[in-house]
N, C-alpha and C positions, 0 to 999 in steps of 0.2 A: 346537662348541656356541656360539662364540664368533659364528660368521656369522648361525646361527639368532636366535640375542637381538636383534642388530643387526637383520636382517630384518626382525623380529616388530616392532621399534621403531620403523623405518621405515612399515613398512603401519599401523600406530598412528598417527604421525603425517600422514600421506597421506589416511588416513581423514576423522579429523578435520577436517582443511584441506581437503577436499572437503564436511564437513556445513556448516562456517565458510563460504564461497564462497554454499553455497547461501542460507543465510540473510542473506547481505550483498547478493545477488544480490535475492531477494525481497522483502527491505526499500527495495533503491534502487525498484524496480517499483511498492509502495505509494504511494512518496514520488509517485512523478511520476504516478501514476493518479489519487491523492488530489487534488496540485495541479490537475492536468486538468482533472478535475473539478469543484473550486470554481469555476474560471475558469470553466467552459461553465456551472453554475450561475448565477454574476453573470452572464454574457453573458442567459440566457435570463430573468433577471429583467429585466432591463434590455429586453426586447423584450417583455414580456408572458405568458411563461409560466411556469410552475410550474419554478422552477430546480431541486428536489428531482428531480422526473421528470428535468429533463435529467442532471444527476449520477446518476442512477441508469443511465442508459442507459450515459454514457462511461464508468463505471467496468467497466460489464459487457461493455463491449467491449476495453477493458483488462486481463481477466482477473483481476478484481477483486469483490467486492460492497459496495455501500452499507450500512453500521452504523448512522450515524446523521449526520440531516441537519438543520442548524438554520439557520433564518433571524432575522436582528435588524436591527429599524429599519422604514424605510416604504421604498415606493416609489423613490423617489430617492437617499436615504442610510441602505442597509444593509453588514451585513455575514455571509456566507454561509459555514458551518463543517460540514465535511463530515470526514466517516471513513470509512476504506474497512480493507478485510480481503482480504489474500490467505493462499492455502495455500502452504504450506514441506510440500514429497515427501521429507521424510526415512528416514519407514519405521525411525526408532528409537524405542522407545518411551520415553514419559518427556519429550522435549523437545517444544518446544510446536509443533502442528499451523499455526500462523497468525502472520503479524506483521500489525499496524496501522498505520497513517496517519493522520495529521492534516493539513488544509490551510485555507485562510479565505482568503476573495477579497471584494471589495466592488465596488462601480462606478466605470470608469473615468471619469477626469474630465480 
């Protein structure tokens, strides 16, 4: 009885630390899809086009989607704040289907 409990403890714990991984895993992939993205957004204002469009492209190549895209400032001196959302495949119910990102890039100078 004594091996069974320890077992069942085991695969308890292993479990866990396999859903932890994933969501630690999916969080870091926001982060840098996010960033990515602000930066290809400031890059594409900075050349003339709709920097929303371009973040919306890099993050869906990313394996991510755009939440929401805000531009502040003019032409020359902005600052570009993007949010992206990825899915977490945990297939448990009750914890959360998505983690988010935030990122902000402006023009380099």
């Amino acid at each position: 009885m004594l091996m069974v409990g320890v077992l069942g403890a085991l695969l308890a714990f292993g479990t866990t630390a396999v859903w932890a991984a994933g969501y630690l895993a999916a969080a870091h992939q926001a982060r840098a899809a996010a960033d990515l993205a602000a930066l290809s957004a400031a890059v594409g204002i900075e050349a003339g086009a709709d920097g929303c469009a371009v973040a919306g492209r890099v993050a869906a190549d990313n394996g991510t989607r755009l939440s929401v895209c805000d531009r502040v400032g003019d032409q020359v001196d902005f600052v570009v704040s993007v949010e992206v959302v990825r899915p977490v495949r945990t297939g448990v119910p009750g914890l959360p289907a998505e983690v988010t990102a935030v990122a902000h890039a402006g023009p380099s100078r």
